[in-house]
N, C-alpha and C positions, 0 to 999 in steps of 0.2 A: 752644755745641753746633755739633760739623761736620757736612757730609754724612750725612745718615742711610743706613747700609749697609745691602745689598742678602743678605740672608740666604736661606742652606736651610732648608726646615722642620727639616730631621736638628739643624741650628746649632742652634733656638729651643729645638726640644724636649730638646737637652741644657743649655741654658741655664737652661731651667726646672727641671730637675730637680735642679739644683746646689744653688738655695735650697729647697727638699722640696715640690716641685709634683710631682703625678704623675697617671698616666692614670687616669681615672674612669669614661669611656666613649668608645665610638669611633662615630661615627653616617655611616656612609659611608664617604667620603677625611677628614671633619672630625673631630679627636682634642680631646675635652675635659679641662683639664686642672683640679686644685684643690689649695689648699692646707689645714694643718689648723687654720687661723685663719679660713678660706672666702672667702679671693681665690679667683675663677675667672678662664679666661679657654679659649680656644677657638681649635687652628690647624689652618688648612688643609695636610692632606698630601698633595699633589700628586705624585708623583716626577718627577723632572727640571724641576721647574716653582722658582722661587723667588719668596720673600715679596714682598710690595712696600712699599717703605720705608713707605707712608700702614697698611699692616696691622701692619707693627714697631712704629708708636707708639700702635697700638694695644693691641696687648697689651701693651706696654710698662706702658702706662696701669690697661688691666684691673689689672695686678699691682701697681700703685702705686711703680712707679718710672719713672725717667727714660727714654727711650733711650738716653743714655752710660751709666747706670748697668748696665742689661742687658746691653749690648753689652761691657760690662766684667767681667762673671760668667766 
């Protein structure tokens, strides 16, 4: 594993939606997301603000894959 990169929320949340995560509810700026096997996970949507690599592998994880593997969607 390299560098873990520095994402937009707009990046995650189309990442997730490639594998069939999609919006569930939105509770503020925080956009929760699930699939329908019932991974969740939960991002912050800032505008102009980016992830921070230690929240990337976090939901990473939420979703049960890797950071390379996300970052690869």
């Amino acid at each position: 594993m390299g560098k873990t990169p520095v994402l937009k929320p707009r990046e995650i949340i189309t990442r997730l939606e490639t594998p069939g995560f999609s919006e569930v509810r939105q509770r503020g700026s925080h956009r929760q997301f699930r699939h329908t096997d019932g991974r969740c996970t939960t991002v912050p949507f800032h505008k102009g603000r980016d992830l921070s690599p230690i929240l990337l592998r976090q939901i990473a994880k939420d979703i049960g894959m890797t950071v390379d593997e996300f970052v690869q969607i």
